[in-house]
C-alpha positions as CSV (number, residue, x, y, z in Angstrom):
1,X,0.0,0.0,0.0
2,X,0.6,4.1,-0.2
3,X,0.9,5.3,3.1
4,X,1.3,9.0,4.0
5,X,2.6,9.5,7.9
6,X,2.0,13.0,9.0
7,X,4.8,13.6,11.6
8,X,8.5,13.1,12.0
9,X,8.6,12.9,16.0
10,X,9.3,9.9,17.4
11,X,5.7,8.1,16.7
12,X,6.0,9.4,13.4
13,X,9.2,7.5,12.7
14,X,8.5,4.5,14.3
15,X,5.2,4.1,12.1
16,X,7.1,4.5,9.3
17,X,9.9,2.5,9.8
18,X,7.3,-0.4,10.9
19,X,5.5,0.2,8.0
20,X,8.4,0.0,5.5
21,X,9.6,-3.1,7.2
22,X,6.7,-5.3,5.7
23,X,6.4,-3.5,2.1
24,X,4.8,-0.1,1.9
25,X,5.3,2.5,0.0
26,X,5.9,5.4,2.8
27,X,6.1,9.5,2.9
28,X,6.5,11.3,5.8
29,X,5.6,14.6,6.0
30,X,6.8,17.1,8.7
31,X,6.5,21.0,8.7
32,X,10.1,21.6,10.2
33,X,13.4,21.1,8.1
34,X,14.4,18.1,10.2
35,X,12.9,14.4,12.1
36,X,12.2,15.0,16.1
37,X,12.1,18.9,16.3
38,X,9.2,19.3,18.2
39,X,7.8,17.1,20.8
40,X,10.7,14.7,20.8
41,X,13.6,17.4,20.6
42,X,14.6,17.6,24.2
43,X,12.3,15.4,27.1
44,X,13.9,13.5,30.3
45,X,14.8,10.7,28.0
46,X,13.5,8.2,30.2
47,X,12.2,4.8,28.9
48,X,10.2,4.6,31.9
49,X,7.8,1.0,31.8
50,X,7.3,0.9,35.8
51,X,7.0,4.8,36.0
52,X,4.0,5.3,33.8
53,X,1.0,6.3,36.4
54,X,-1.3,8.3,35.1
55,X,-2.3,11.9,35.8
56,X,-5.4,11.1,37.0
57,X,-6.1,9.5,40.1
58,X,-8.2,9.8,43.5
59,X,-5.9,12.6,44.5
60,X,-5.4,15.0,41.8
61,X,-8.6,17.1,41.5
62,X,-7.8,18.6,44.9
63,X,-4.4,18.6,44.2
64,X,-4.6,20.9,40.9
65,X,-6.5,23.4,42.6
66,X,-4.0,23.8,44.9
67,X,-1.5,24.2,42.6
68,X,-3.7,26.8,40.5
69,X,-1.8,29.6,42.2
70,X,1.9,28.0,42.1
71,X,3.6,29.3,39.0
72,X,5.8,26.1,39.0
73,X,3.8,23.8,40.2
74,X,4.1,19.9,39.0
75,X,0.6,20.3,37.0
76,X,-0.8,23.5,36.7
77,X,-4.1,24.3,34.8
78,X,-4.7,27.4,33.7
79,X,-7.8,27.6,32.6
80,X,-9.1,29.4,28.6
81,X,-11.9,31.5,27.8
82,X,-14.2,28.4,26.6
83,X,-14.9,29.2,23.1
84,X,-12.5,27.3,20.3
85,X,-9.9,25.5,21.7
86,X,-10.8,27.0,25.0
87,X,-13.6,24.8,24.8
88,X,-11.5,22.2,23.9
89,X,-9.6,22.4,27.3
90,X,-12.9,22.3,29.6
91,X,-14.3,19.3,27.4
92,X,-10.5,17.4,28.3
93,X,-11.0,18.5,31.8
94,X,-14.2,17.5,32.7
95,X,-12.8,13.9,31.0
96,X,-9.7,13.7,33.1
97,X,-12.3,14.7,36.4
98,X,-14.1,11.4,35.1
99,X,-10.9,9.2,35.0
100,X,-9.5,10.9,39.6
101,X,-10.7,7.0,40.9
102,X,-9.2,4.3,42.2
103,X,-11.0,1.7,39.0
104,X,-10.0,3.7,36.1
105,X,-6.4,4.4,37.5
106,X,-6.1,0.8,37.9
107,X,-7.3,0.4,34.6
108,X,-5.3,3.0,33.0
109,X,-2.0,1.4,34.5
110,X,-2.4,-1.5,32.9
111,X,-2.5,-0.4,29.7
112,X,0.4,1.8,30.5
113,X,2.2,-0.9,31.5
114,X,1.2,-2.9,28.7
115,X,1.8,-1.0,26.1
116,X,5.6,0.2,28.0
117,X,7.1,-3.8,28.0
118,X,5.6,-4.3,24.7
119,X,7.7,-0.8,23.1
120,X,10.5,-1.5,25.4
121,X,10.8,-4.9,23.5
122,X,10.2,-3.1,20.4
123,X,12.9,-0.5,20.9
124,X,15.5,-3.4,21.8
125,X,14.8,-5.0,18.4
126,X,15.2,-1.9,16.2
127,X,18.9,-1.0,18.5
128,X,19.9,-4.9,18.0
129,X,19.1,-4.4,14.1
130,X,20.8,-1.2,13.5
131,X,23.1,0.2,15.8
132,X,21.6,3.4,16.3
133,X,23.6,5.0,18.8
134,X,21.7,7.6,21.1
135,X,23.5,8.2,24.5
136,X,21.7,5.0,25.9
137,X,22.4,3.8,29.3
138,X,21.0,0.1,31.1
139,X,21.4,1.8,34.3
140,X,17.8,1.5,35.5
141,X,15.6,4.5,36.9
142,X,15.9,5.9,40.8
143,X,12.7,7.6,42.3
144,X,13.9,9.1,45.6
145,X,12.0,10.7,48.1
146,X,12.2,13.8,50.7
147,X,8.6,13.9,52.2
148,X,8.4,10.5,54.9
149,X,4.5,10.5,54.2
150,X,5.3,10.5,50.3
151,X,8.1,7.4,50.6
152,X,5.0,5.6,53.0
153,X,2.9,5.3,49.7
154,X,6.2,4.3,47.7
155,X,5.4,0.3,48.7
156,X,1.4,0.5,47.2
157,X,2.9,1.8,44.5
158,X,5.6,-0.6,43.9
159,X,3.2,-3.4,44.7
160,X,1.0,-2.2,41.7
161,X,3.6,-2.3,39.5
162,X,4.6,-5.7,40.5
163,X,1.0,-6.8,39.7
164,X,1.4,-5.7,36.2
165,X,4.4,-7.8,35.5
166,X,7.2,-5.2,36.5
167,X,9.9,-5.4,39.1
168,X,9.9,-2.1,40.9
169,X,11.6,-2.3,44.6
170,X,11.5,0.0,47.6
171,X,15.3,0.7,48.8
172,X,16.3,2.4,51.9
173,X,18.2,5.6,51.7
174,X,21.1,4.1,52.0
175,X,20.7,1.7,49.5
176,X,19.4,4.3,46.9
177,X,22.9,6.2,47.4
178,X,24.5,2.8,46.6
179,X,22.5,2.3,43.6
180,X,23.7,6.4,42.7
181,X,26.4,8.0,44.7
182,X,25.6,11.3,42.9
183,X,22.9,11.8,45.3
184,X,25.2,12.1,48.4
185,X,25.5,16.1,48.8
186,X,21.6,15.5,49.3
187,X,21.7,12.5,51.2
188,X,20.2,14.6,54.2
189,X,17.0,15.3,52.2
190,X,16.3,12.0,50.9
191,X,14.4,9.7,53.2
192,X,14.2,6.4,50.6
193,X,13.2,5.6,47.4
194,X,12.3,2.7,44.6
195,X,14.4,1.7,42.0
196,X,14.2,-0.7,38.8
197,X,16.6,-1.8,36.9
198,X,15.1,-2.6,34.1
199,X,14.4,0.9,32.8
200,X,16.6,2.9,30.8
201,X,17.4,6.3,29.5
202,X,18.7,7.8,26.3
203,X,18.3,10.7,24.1
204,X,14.9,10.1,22.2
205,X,16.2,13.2,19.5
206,X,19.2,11.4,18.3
207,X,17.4,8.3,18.1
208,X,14.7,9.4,15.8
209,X,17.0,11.5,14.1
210,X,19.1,8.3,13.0
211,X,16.1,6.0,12.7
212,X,14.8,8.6,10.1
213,X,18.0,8.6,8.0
214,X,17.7,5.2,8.0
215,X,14.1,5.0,6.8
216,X,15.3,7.2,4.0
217,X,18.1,4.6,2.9
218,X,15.2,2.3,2.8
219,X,12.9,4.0,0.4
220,X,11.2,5.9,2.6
221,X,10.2,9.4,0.7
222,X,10.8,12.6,3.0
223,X,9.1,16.1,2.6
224,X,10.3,18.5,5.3
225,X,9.0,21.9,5.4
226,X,5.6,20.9,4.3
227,X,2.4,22.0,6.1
228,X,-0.4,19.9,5.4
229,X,-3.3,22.1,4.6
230,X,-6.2,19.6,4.2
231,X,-7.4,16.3,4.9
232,X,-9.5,15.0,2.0
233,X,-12.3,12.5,2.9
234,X,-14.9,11.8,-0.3
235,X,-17.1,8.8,0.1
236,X,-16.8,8.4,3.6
237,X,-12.9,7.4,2.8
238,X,-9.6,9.3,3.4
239,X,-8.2,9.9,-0.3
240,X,-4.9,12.7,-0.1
241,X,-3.3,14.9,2.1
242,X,-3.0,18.6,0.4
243,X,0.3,19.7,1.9
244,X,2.1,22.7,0.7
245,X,5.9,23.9,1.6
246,X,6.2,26.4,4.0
247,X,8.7,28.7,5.6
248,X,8.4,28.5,9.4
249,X,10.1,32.1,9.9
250,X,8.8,33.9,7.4
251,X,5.1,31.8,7.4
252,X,5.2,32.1,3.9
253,X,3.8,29.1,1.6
254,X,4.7,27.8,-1.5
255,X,2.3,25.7,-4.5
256,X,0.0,23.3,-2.4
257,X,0.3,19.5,-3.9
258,X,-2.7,16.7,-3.3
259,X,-0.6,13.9,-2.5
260,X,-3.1,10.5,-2.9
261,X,-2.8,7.3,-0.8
262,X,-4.4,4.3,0.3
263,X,-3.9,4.6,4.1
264,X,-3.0,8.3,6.2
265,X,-1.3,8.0,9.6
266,X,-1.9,11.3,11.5
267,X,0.8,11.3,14.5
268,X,1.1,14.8,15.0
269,X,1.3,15.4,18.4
270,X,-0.8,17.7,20.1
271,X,-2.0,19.2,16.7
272,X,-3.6,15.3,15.8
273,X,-6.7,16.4,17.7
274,X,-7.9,19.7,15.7
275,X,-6.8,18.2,12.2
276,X,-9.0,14.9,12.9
277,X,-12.1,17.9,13.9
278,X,-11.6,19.0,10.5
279,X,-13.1,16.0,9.0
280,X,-15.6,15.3,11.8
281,X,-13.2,12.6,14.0
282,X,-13.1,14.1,17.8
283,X,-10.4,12.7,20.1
284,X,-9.4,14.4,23.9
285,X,-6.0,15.1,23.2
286,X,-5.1,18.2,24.3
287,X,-1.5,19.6,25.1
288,X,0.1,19.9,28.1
289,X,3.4,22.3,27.9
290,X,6.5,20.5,29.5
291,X,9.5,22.3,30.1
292,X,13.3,20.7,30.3
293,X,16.8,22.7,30.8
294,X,19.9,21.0,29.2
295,X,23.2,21.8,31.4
296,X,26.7,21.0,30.7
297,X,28.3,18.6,33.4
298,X,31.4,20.3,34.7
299,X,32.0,17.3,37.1
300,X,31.7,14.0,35.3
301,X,33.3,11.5,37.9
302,X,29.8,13.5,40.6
303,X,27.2,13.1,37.9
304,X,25.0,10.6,38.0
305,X,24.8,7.3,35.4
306,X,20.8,6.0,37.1
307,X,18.6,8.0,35.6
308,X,16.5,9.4,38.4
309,X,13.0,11.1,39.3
310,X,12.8,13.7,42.1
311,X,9.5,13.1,43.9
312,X,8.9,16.4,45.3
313,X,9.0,18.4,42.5
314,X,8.3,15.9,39.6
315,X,10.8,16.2,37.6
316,X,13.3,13.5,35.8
317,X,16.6,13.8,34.7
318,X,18.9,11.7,32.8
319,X,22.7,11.9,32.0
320,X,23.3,11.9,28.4
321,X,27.2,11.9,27.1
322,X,28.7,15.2,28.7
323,X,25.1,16.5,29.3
324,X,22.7,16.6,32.1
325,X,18.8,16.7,31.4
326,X,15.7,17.7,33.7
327,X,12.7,17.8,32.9
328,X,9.5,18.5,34.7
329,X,6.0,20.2,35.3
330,X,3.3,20.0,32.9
331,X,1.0,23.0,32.1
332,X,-2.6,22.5,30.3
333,X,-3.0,26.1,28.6
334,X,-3.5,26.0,25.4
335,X,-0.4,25.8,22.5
336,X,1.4,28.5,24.0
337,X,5.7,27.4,23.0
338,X,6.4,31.0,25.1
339,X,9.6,30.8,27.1
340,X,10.0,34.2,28.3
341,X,6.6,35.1,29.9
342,X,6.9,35.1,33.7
343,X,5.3,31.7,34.3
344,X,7.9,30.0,31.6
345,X,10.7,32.1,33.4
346,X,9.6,30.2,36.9
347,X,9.4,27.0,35.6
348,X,12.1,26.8,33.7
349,X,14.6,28.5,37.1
350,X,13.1,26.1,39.0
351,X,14.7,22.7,37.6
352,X,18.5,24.7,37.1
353,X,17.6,25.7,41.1
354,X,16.9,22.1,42.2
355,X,19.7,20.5,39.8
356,X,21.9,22.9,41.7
357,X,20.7,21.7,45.2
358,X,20.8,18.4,44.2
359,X,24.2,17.8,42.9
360,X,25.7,21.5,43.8
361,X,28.4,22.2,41.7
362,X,28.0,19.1,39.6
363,X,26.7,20.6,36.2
364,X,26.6,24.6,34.9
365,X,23.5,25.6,36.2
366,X,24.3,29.3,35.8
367,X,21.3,31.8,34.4
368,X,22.2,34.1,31.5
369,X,22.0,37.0,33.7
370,X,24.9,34.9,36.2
371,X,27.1,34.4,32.5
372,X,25.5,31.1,32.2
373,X,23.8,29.5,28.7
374,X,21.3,27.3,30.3
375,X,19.8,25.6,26.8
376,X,15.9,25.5,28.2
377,X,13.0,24.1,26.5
378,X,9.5,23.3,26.1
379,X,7.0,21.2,24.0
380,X,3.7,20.1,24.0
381,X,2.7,16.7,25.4
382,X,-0.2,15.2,23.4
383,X,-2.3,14.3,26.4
384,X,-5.3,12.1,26.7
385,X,-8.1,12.1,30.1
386,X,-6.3,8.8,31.0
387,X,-2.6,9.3,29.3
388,X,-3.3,6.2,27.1
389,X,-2.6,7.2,23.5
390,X,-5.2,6.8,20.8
391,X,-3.6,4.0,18.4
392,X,-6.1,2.2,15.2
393,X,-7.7,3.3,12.9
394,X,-10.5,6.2,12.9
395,X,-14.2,5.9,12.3
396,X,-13.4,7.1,8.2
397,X,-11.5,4.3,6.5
398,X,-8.2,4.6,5.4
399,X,-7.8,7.2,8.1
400,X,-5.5,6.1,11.3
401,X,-4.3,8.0,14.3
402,X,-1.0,7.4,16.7
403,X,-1.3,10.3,19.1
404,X,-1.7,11.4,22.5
405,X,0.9,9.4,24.3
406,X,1.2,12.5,26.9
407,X,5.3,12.2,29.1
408,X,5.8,8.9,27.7
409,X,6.2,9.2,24.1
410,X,10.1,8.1,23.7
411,X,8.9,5.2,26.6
412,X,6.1,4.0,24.0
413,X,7.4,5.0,20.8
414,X,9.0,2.3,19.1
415,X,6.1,-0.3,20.4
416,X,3.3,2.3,19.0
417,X,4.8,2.6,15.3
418,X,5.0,-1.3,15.1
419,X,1.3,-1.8,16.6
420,X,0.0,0.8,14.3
421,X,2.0,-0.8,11.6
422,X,0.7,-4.2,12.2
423,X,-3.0,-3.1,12.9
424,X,-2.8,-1.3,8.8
425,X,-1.0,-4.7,7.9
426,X,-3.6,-7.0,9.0
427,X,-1.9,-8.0,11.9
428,X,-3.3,-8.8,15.6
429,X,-0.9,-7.1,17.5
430,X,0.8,-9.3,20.4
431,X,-0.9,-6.9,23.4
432,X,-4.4,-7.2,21.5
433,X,-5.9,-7.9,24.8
434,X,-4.4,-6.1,27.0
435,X,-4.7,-2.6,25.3
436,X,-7.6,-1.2,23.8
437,X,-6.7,0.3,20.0
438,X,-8.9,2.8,18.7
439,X,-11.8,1.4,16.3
440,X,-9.5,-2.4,15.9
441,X,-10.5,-4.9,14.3
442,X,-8.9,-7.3,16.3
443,X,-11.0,-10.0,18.2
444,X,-10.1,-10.1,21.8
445,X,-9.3,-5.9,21.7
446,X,-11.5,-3.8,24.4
447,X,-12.9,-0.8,23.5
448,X,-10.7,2.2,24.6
449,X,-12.3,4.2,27.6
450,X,-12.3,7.4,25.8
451,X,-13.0,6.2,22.0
């Protein structure tokens, strides 16, 4: 078949590479010059399988309004005017309000968890086959905690994990500084933690980055700089993508083309969900702005190899080569990519300020104003009510999604492009009946909650 996969992130490479692996004809489409530019460019590049929990659980409603008034808090909602997209956000948030209790967080998990060992696999398999070489690390992932009541919950939710097939462990304090000796100058914070060692972390840019030029050696057609414009459905059937090249700068376009095919993958991120409205499909994905700071390690033998998350403020951070990344906070406020604006400033001083106190010393955590050149980010995280991404085919044949995988994109990446790949092939994917994909075909599959 003629596929069309509009997006170059890291779900956007993964279908195609899946999909050129049994036969098809594949283009890619992506508006920026480059593969992994958006989304994928720059998270905690954590392949996190046992650290997947959803957003929503029995204790964030009251949680988020708390956190309403706290510039850097972990999640904070800021809430639109609800007309267009506005609208959007209060339809997502009355969704996620249906998903704060203790059944649909334990069904949400699993999924989570399912789809996480069946990517991780995945991602092995395409490493074994080509080599790609992305500043991985086998280390494991670290969650250490500094609140006593916060570790006392650390064994429910270790538990949980085990039940869905993954071997997460509560460690003393002690033996958490064992696992990571980085973590010393803090020791008198940390009060324990869990720790698996099955995780891993690595840069998710450079990985799509190289799995893209190797789709193009492949066959696979590339068309950077392209917008697409239109989705054309006639008959009840999705026909061509009208894409046209553009100049992101300048926002200038060039001679629109209608580029025909028998399939059209939309993984697009957080802009899947008001291209699909266009032709009448509604999803709840809806973005969630994460922020991560890049610093250079000035201390390599006092950085740490375990990737790690920081429970009291949320964040992750992962070593990669002579680089540090943190990442952190999410903020559901429309597609605002501002990193100046007061709230941006917060978040953003707030990860150098805890790498600092952390590991003082360890990395250049300097602000530009203290002759530093902190490299800070942020993207937009595709989320969903229950963070389960919407993976199948639509309701308009022809027409598929692979979107809304929220924080854990690079973690279900790889497994999501070969599922989607095998769902437009024919295939019964291995985790048929454990995850629910969007309108498949597949016997044993449940419905998805939100479909």
């Amino acid at each position: 078949m003629k596929i069309i996969v509009l997006g170059a992130g890291i779900i956007g490479i993964s279908t195609a590479w899946h999909l050129r692996e049994r036969g098809h004809e594949v283009t890619v489409i992506e508006r920026q010059p480059a593969a992994s530019l958006e989304t994928t460019f720059a998270n905690a590049g954590q392949i996190s399988v046992s650290y997947c929990e959803p957003w929503a659980n029995a204790e964030a409603p009251l949680k988020v309004l708390k956190w309403m008034t706290k510039p850097d808090a972990p999640l904070l909602f800021r809430p639109q005017w609800p007309v267009g997209e506005g609208l959007q956000q209060w339809l997502w948030g009355l969704r996620f309000l249906g998903q704060c209790n203790d059944a649909a967080f334990e069904r949400n998990v699993s999924q989570l968890v399912a789809l996480g060992a069946y990517s991780h696999a995945a991602l092995k398999d395409i490493v074994n086959a080509t080599g790609i070489e992305y500043h991985r690390l086998e280390r494991g992932i670290a969650h250490y905690y500094t609140d006593a009541a916060s570790f006392d919950t650390a064994g429910a939710a270790a538990e949980l994990m085990r039940r869905h097939g993954v071997s997460r462990r509560v460690v003393s304090r002690d033996e958490l500084l064992k696992i990571e000796p980085a973590f010393k100058p803090f020791a008198h914070r940390i009060v324990g933690g869990t720790f698996t060692d099955t995780d891993e972390s690595g840069d998710a840019r450079l990985f799509t980055q190289g799995l893209a030029r190797l789709c193009e050696q492949r066959g696979v057609e590339f068309l950077y700089g392209h917008a697409v414009q239109q989705l054309d459905v006639s008959n009840n059937r999705a026909r061509s993508v009208r894409v046209a090249p553009v100049d992101e700068q300048s926002r200038t376009s060039g001679p629109v083309s209608d580029l025909k095919a028998d399939a059209i993958v939309v993984a697009t991120g957080s802009y899947t969900a008001p291209m699909l409205r266009q032709v009448g499909v509604r999803l709840p994905i809806y973005p969630g702005k994460g922020y991560s700071a890049t610093f250079k390690i000035l201390k390599p033998e006092a950085a740490p190899w375990v990737s790690a998350i920081d429970d009291e403020l949320k964040v992750a951070m992962s070593r990669l080569g002579d680089e540090l990344r943190v990442a952190g906070t999410i903020e559901v406020g429309g597609y605002d990519l501002d990193l100046n604006g007061p709230v941006a400033r917060a978040r953003c001083e707030m990860l150098a300020r805890r790498i600092e106190t952390v590991m003082p010393g360890v990395c250049d955590t300097r602000l530009e104003h203290e002759g530093g050149q902190p490299n800070f980010w942020c993207g937009l995280r595709p989320a969903t009510p229950t963070n389960i991404p919407f993976i199948g085919q639509t309701r308009i044949p022809g027409l598929w999604v692979n979107a809304g995988h929220g924080t854990l994109g690079w973690t279900h990446g790889a497994g999501s492009g070969k599922a989607l790949a095998e769902l437009i092939n024919g295939e019964v994917p291995r985790i048929a009946d454990r995850f629910g994909f969007l309108g498949s075909a597949a016997p044993r599959a449940p419905k998805p909650a939100l479909a």
